[in-house]
N, C-alpha and C positions, 0 to 999 in steps of 0.2 A: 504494500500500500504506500501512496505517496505523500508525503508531509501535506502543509498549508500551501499556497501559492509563494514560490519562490522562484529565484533562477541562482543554479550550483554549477560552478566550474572550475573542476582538480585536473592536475596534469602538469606534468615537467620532462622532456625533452630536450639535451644537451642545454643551450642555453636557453630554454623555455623552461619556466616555471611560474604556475599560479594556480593561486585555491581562496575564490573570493564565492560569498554568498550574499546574495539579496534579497531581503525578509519582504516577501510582497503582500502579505496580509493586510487588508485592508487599505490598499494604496490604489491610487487611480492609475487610468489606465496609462497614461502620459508619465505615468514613474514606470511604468512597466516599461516604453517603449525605450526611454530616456537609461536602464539600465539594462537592456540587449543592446543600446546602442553602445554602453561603455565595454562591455563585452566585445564587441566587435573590435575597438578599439584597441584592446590589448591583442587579440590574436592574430588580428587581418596581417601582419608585418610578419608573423612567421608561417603564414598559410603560404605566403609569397617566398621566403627565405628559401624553404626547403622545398619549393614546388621543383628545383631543380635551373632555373632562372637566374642572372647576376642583376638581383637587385641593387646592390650600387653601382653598378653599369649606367642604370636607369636611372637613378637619383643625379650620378652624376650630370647626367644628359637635359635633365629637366629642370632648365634655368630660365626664367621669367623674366621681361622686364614688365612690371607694372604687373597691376592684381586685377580681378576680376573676368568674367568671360571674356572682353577685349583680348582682354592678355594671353588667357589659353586660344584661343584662336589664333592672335598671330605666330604662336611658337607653331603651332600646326602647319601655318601658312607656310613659314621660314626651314621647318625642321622634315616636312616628312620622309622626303629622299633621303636623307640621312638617317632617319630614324629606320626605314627599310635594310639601310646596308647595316645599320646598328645589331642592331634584332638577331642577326647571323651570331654576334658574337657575344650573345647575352644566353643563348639557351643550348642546353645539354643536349635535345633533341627538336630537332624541325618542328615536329607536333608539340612542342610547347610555347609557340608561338605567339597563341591566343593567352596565354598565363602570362608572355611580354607584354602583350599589347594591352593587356586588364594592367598591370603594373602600371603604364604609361600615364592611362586615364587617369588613374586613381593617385598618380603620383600630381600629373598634371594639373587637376581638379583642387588637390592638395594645396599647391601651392599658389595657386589664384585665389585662394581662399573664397573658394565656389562650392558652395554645400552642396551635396550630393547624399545625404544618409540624415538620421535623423540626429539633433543634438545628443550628445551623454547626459549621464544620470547627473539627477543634484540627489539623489539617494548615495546616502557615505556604504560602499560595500563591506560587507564581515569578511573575515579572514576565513576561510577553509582547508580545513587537513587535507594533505597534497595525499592522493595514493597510488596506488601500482601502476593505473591509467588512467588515459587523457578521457574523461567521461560529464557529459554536459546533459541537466534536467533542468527543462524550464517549465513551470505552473502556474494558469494565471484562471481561476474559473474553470473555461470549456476547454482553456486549452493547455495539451500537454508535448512535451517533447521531449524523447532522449534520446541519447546517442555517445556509443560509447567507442576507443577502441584501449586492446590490452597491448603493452607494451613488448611483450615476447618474439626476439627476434625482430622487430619491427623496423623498415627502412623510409627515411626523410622524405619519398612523394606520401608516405601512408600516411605519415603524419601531417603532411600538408591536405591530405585527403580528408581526411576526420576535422580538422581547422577550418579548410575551407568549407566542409560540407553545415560546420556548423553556424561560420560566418552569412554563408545562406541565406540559412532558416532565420537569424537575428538580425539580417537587417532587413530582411523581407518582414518579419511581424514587427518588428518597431515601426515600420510604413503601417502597419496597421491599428498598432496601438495609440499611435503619436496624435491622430485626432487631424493630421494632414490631410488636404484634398488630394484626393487621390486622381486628378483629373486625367483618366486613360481616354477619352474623347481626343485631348489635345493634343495627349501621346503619340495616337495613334495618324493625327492628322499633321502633324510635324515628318513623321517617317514615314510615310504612307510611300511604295513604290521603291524606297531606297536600300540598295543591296549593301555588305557590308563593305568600306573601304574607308581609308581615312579621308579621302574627296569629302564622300556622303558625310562623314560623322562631322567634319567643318561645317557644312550646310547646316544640320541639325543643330552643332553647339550655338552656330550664329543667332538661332531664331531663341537659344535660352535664356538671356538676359531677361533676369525677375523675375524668372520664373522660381516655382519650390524646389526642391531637393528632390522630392519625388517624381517631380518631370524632368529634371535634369538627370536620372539615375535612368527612369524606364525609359525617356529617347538613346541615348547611348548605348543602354541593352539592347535598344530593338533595332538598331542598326550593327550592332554582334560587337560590341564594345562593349561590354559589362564590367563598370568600374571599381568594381568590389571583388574579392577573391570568393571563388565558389568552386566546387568539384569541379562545374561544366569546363575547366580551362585547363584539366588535367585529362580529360578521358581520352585525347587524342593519343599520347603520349603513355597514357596508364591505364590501359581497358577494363583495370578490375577495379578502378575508382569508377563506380556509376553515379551522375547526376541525375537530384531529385527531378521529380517530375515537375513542370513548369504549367502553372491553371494560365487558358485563356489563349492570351499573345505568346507566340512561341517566336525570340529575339531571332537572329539573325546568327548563325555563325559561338 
């Protein structure tokens, strides 16, 4: 049986380590979202780390001038031939590609300081006993989530597997907890027709100035730019990483 409504996450891998809990008992739903979003926060950087990728390849690569969408536009404008011959020499394997190009965005995004996911918590997290594995339960009312993996023998896309797959699920339900417009009309009508490529994804970023986090996250999904780490950007590469089933708009790529 499962406690009260909380979200519990233990687990340490080489230099990953964390065991924080959040008493969600009686708390709206916007503390719920606000702490899946701190979540994500801490593991999203090693979903990437270990996905097999040179993330500071990519950090180093994504220098701005100026903030804002302007600004990730022009680096796009300026960078993406370069960032094509880049890409060769960021990933372990061809088919990790798409785990580059989600680092880009989400680096990119990063640094324009262009919301893209929901705020973190103002809930202070508990401390949690770290244990054998990396295993994540989140409870809130109807809804529940687990997911575990043991650490036996276990290799760095796995773990990037079980991170990512849980980063997912938390920043997708904090879109839903966060009380944000979830406006997929506008989504849908921003991308409509547009295959994936970094051309298309400039056309899309152009039209996101002011818009929310959640339209700036699902247009760049739906043109196969998904700026957050999730399984989907390993299974090319690592067949036995499955991604979750996606309701609805199914992205691009």
């Amino acid at each position: 049986m499962l406690g009260g409504d909380e979200v519990i996450f233990t687990g340490t891998y080489k230099e990953f380590s964390l065991g924080i809990r959040f008493d969600l008992n009686e708390k709206k739903a916007e503390d719920v979202g606000g702490a899946l979003a701190y979540l994500s926060s801490v593991i999203e950087p090693y979903a990437y780390k270990f996905s097999g990728i040179d993330t500071k390849k990519i950090e180093d690569f994504v220098k701005l001038d100026g903030k804002g969408v302007s600004a990730a536009c022009s680096f796009l404008e300026n960078k993406s031939t370069e960032w094509n011959k880049l890409v060769k020499e960021t990933v372990k394997k061809p088919e990790l590609k798409s785990a580059a190009d989600s680092y880009l965005f989400n680096r990119l995004l990063s640094a324009a300081n262009v919301k893209f996911k929901v705020s973190t918590a103002t809930l202070e997290p508990e401390k949690e006993e770290i244990g054998k594995q990396i295993a994540f339960i989140g409870k809130y009312k109807d809804w529940v989530s687990i997911k575990k993996l043991s650490m036996e023998k276990v290799q760095d896309y796995e773990v990037s597997g079980i991170l990512s797959g849980i980063n997912f699920s938390v920043v997708n339900k904090a879109f839903d907890f966060s009380g944000m417009g979830k406006d997929d009309a506008t989504v849908n009508n921003l991308t409509k027709g547009k295959k994936k490529s970094l051309g298309n994804a400039l056309l899309v970023l152009k039209e996101l100035e002011g818009k929310n986090p959640y339209i700036i996250c699902k247009s760049l999904e739906a043109v196969g730019y998904r700026p957050y780490a999730s399984s989907h950007m390993l299974t090319g590469a690592y067949p036995d990483i499955k991604p979750p089933k996606v309701k609805g708009r199914k992205p691009k790529g």
